[in-house]
N, C-alpha and C positions, 0 to 999 in steps of 0.2 A: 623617466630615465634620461639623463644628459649624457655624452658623451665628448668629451673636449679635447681639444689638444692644448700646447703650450701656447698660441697666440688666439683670441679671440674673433674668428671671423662671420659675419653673414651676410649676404647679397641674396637676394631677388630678384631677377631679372626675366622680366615678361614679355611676349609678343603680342598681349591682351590686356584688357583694360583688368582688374583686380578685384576681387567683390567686398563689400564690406568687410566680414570675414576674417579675409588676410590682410586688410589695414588695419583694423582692431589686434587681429595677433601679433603686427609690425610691430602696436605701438606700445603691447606688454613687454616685447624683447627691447623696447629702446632704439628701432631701426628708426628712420628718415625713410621716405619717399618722395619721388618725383616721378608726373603722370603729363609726359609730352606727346603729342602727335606727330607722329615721323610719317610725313606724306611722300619721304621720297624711299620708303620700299616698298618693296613690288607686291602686295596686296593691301601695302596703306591701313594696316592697324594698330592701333595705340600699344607704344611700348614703354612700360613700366620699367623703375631701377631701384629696386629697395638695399640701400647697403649701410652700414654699421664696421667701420675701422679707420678710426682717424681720418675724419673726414678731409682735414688739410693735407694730407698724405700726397706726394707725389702720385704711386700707384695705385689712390683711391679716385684721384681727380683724374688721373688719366682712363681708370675706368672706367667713369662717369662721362666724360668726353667721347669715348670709344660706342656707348653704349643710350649716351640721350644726344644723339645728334638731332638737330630741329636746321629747317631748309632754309626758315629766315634768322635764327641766330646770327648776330652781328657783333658781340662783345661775348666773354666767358661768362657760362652758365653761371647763377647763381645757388650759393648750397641749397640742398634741397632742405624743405621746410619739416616742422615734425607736425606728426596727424593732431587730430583734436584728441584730447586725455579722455578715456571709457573706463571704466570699470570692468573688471574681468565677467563681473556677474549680468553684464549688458551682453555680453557674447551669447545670445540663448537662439538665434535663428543663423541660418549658413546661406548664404545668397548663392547658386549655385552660375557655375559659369556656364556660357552657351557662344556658339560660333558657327558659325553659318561656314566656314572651311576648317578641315581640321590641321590644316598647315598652324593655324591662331594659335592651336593650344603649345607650341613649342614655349618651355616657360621652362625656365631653372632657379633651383634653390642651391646657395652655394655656400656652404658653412664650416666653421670648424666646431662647431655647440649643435649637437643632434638632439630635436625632442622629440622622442620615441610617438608621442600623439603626432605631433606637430607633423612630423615627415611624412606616418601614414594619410592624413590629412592628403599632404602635396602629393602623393602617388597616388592618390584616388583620385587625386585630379588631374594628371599626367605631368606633371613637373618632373623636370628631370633632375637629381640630386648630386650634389657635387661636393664630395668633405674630400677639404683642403687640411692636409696634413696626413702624420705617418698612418699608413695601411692599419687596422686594425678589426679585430673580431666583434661582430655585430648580429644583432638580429634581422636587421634590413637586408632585402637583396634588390639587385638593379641602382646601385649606388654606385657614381665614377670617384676613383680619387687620385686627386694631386696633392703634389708636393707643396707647389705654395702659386701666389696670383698669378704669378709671370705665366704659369699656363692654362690659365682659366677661360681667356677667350679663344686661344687657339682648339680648346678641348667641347668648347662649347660652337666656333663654328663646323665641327664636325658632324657634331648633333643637327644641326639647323641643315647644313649642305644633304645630310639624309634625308629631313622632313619636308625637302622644299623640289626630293629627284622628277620629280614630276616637269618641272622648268628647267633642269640640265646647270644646274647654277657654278658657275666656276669660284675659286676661289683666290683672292687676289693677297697675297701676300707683301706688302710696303714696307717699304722705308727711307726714313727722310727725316730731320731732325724735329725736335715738338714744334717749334712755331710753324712751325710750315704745315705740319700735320693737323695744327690745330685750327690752322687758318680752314684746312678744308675740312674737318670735323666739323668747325662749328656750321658748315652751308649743309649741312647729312650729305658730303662726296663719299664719304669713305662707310657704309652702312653696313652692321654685322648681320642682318637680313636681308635677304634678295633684294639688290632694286631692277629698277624695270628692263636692265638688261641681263639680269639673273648674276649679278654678282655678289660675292661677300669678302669683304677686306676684313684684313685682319695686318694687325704688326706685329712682322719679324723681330724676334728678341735675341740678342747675343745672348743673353743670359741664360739663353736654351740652347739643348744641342741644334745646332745648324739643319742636322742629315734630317731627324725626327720631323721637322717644320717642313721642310721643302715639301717631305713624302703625302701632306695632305695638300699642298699649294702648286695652282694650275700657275699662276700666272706671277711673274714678280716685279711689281715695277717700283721705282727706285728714283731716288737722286743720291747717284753715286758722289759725286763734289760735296757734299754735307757727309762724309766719312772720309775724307783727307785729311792724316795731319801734319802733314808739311810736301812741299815742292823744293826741290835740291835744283838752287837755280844754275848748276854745272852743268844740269842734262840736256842742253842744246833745245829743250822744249820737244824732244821726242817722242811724246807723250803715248803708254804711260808709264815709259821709262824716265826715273826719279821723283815717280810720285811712292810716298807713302801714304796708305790707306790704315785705317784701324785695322787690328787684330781679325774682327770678327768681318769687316768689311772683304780683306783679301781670303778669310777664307772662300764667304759666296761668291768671287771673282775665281777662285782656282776651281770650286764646287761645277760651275758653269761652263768651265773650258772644258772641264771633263763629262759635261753632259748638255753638250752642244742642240738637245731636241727641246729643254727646256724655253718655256715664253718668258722672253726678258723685252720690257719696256723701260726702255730700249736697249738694243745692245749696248755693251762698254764700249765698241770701238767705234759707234757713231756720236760717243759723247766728247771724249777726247778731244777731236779740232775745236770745243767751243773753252775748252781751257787757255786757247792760245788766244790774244788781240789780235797780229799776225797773222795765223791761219783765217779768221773773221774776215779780215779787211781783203783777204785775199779770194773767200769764197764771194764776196759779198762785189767784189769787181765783176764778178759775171753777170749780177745784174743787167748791165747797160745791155746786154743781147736782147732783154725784153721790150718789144716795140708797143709803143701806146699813143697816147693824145698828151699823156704828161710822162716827162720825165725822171724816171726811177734811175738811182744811182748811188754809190759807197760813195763816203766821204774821202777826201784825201786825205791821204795821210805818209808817216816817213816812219822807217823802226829806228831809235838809236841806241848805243851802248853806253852811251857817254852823254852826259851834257858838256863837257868842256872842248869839245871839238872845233878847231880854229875856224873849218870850211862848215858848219853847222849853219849858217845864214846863205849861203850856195845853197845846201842840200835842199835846204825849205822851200827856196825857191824854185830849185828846180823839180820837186812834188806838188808845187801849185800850191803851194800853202803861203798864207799872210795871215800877220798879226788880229786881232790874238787867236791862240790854237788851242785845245784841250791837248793835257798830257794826260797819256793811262798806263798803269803796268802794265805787261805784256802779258801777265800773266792774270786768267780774266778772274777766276775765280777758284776757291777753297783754300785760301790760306788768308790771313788778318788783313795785309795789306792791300788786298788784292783789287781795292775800292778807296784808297788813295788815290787821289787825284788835284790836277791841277789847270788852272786858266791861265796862263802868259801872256801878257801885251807886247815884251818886247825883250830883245837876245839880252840884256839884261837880267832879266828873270830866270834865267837858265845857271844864274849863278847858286850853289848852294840849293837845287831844288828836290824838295825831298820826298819826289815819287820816284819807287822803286827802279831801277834799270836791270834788264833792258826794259825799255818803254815803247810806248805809242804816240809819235805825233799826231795829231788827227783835227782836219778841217772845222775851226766853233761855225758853225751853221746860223745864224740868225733866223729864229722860225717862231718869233711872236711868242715864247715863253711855255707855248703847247704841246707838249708830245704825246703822239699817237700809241698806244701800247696795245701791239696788235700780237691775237694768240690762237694758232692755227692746233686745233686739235682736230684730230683724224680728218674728213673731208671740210670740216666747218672750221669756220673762220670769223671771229669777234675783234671787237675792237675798245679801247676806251681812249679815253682822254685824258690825262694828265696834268699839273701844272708841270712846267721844267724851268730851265736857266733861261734868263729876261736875255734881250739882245744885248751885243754885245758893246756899245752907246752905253748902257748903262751901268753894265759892269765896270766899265771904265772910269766914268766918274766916280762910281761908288768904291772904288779903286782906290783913286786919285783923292777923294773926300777924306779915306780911313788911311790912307797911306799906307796900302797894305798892298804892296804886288810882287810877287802874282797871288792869287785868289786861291789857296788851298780848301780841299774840303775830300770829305767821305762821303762818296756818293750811296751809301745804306743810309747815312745815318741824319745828314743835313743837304743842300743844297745852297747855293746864295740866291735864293729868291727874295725877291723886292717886294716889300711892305704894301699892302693896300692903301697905304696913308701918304704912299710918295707921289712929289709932285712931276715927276717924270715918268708916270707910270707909260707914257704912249712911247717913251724911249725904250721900257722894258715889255713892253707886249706888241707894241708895233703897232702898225696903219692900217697896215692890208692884211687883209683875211683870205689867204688861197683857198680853195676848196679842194674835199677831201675825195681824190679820184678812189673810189670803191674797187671799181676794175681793177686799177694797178694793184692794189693790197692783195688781190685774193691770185691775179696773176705772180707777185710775188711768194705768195704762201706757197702756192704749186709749183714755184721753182726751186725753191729752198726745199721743200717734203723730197723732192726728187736729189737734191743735190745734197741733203745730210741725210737724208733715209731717218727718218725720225717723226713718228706718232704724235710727239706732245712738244711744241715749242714756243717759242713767242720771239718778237723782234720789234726794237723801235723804231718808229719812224717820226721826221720833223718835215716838214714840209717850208722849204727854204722862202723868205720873203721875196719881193721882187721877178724870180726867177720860175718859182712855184717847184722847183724843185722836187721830190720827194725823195728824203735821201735817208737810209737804215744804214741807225750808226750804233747798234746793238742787238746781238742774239743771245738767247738762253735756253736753258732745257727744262722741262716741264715747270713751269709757274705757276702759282697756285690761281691763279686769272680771277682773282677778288676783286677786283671791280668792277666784271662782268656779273651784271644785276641778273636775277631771274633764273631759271631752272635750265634753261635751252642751252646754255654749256655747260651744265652740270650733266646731263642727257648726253652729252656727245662726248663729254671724259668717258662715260661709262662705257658707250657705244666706238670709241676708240681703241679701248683695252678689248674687249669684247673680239672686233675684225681684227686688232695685232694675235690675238689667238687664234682665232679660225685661221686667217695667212700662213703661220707659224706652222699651224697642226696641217695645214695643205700640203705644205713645202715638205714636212717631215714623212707624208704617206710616199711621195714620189722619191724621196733619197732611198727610202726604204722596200719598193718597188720591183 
C-alpha cells in the first residue's frame, strides 16, 4: 500500500552506516545516496543521506549541505552518486544493524510515498518516520508529520536533542546568509548531531513561525548585518536607529527585547559600533594604552562629509595623514556600497570621487602586501596570513602606467594586487620582513573582547615597514575564519557558544534570585 501526497518526497537520514538491505531498497525507489564520515560529532559515526527530490533544488542541496557536513570538505559537495542496479529478487537476506551505543540508532525516514512493508521494516529498526504533507489516516503509529521541508531539520533536531539527553546537548539556532553558512557547513561547524561540545545547529527559517522555532532553541547566534536592507544615511549613524532590517529579521530583534534571558551571540547592541568606520577608528585609538616591546596602534585617519572642501589639505595634515590615503564609507557594512573604496595620491583625486560620504580617511600603511587576519573566538586566538595591497611605490606607478588615479576597487570583490610576473615586485612587497609579535595580537584580542563585549570577532592587522608598526585597520563580527586550517578553531567556535550560555544562564539565575 502507498500512500502519497501531492509532491513526491523521500529522504534517509542516518547516524549509522546503512546495511545492504536499505541500499538495495534505495535503489528500487530511485533514491541517491551518499555515505561520509563526520568525525566532528560527538561520538564520531557515519552519517548517511538518502534523498530523492530534485536534486538541483535549492532546498534539496541545502539539505544535503545541512546534513553531509565533512571536516575537510573544501569545495561544494558533489551530487551523490546512485547505488549499483540489483534485482528485486537479490533482496533475499537482511544485514541486520548493530551499535555499540544506542544514541547510533537515531536514523529517520522522511517521505511523502509510504510503503506499508517498507515503513514496518524502518520501525523495526528504530527509524524515526516523518511524512511530509497533509495529516492523514493510517495504519502506522509513531509517525511525525509535517507540512513540508522547511520543517524537517528543526523537527528532527528534537528527536536527536532527546536521544543524545545524556550529554545535556544545547541547541543552537543560526542565521546568516548561504555563503557564509556554507562556508562553515562545508568544515562540519554547524553539525545536526552533538559535537564534542554537545551542541546542535539548526537554521532559523522565516518561512516558519518565529515563536515555534525559538521554544526548542537554547542559543541563537547570528549575523545580524547579513539581514539589512538598507541604511537611511540621515540618521547621524545612531545606530540602529535608520537601519532597516528584513521583515523576519526585526521581528527576532523585537522577539528578544522582550525576552531579555534568552542567549544571543552576540547581543544586537554590541554589533552596532562595528557598522560605523568612525566608531572603529575611534575604539581602536585606545589601543596605544597597551604597552609592549612593539608597537600597537589605529591608523590615522580624518571623517569627511565632502570631498570639495577648500581647507581639506589643512585638515589632512593636521590628522597626520600624507599622500596616498585610503578612502572608505563610513558606513562599514550591510548595504551594496559599503566596500567601495578608494586609494588617492593626490588632493586632485578627491575630484569626482565616487566613495560613498560621509567617508573615512584613513593612513595607506605600507606593510609588504601582507595582512594578518587575526580571529579571537572565545579565549583563543588564531591568525592567518593574507595577501593585501603592494606598497604604496607601486601603486603609484601602476597608477601613473594605466593613467588611472585614484585607484578604485571593491574590497569583497577584487583588490589591486600586483602580478607575480612584475618587475617591481620588491616595490610591491617590500625589503624588510618585521616580525610577527604574538604577545601583541593576543594582548590586543583581550583588549577589544573586553572593550566590544563580544564572543566571536576577527580584526586586521599590517605590520608597518621600516617602523614595525602593528597597526589594525579593520574589525568584524563573527567570520567564518576559513583559513584557519585544522579543527582547533573549529573546537573553540563550538566551545565559545557553549561558555556565552553557561555566562548567560549564570547571570539570569542571580537577576532572578
Amino acid at each position: 500500500m502507498h500512500i502519497t501526497s501531492s509532491r513526491e518526497t523521500e529522504l534517509v537520514i542516518g547516524h549509522r552506516e546503512l546495511s545492504d538491505w536499505y541500499k538495495e531498497k534505495c535503489h528500487i525507489y530511485g533514491l541517491h545516496f551518499s555515505n561520509v564520515f563526520n568525525s566532528t560529532s560527538f561520538f564520531s559515526f557515519p552519517q548517511t543521506c538518502i534523498h530523492q527530490e530534485e536534486l538541483a533544488s535549492r532546498k534539496a542541496c541545502f539539505i544535503k549541505e545541512v546534513l553531509v557536513g565533512h571536516k575537510e570538505v573544501r569545495v561544494p559537495l558533489p551530487e551523490c552518486a546512485p547505488i549499483s542496479v540489483l534485482g528485486q529478487n537479490e533482496l533475499t537476506s537482511i544485514k541486520e544493524l548493530s551499535s555499540s551505543d544506542e544514541n547510533a540508532e537515531i536514523c529517520f525516514y522522511a517521505s511523502s510515498v509510504l510503503d506499508e512493508a517498507f515503513v514496518a521494516k524502518l520501525q523495526s529498526d528504530k527509524f524515526n518516520i516523518i511524512y511530509i504533507g497533509s495529516k492523514i489516516e493510517m495504519t502506522f503509529e509513531g509517525i511525525v508529520f509535517i507540512d513540508n521541508l522547511d520543517e524537517l531539520i528543526i523537527t528532527m533536531s528534537s528527536v536527536i536533542k532527546k536521544g543524545f539527553s545524556s550529554v545535556h546537548p544545547l541547541t543552537v539556532g543560526y542565521l546568516m546568509k548561504p555563503s557564509r553558512e556554507l562556508d562553515f557547513l562545508k568544515r562540519g561547524a554547524l553539525p545536526l548531531f552533538p559535537c564534542k561540545s554537545a551542541l546542535i545547529f539548526i537554521p532559523i527559517s522565516f518561512e516558519l513561525p518565529l515563536i515555534s522555532q525559538l521554544e526548542r532553541i537554547d542559543v541563537i547566534l547570528h549575523k545580524v548585518t547579513d539581514e539589512i536592507v538598507s541604511i537611511d544615511p540621515s540618521s547621524s549613524f545612531e545606530f540602529p536607529k535608520g537601519i532597516t532590517f528584513s521583515k523576519g529579521m526585526s521581528e527576532l530583534i523585537r522577539f528578544i527585547e522582550e525576552h531579555p534571558y534568552y542567549c544571543v551571540v552576540d547581543p544586537f547592541k554590541n554589533i552596532y559600533p562595528l557598522l560605523d568606520r568612525l566608531q572603529i577608528q575611534n575604539i581602536l585609538v585606545g589601543l596605544q594604552d597597551i604597552k609592549s616591546s612593539s608597537r600597537l596602534r589605529a591608523p590615522h585617519f580624518l571623517r569627511v562629509q565632502t570631498f570639495n572642501d577648500p581647507d581639506l589639505g589643512l585638515k589632512l595634515a593636521e590628522a597626520n595623514l600624507k599622500f596616498p590615503v585610503l578612502v572608505k564609507p563610513q558606513v562599514a557594512c550591510g548595504v551594496a556600497d559599503a566596500h567601495n573604496m578608494a586609494i588617492v595620491f593626490k588632493a586632485e583625486d578627491f575630484r569626482e570621487l565616487s566613495v560613498p560620504l560621509p567617508a573615512i580617511i584613513q593612513e595607506y600603511v605600507d606593510h609588504g602586501a601582507s595582512i594578518y587576519k587575526v580571529y579571537v573566538i572565545g579565549k583563543e586566538v588564531f591568525h592567518a596570513v593574507r595577501k593585501s595591497l603592494p606598497n604604496s611605490t607601486y601603486l603609484l606607478a601602476s597608477s601613473q602606467k594605466s593613467s588611472s588615479s585614484p585607484i578604485t576597487f571593491n574590497s569583497l570583490k577584487s583588490l589591486p594586487v600586483p602580478n607575480q610576473d612584475e618587475s617591481s615586485m620588491n616595490d610591491a612587497f617590500g625589503k624588510n620582513k618585521k616580525s610577527l609579535d604574538m604577545n601583541l595580537f593576543n594582548a590586543a584580542a583581550h583588549w577589544m573582547r573586553q572593550q566590544l563585549g563580544l564572543t566571536i570577532f576577527g580584526f586586521d592587522v599590517v605590520i608597518q615597514e621600516n617602523s614595525g608598526d602593528h597597526v589594525i585597520v579593520d574589525l568584524n563580527y563573527l567570520p567564518t575564519f576559513k583559513e584557519v586550517t585544522g579543527l582547533h578553531a573549529i573546537s573553540a567556535f563550538w566551545e565559545a557558544i557553549r561558555s556565552a550560555y553557561e555566562v548567560k544562564k549564570a547571570a539570569n539565575v542571580v537577576i532572578h534570585s
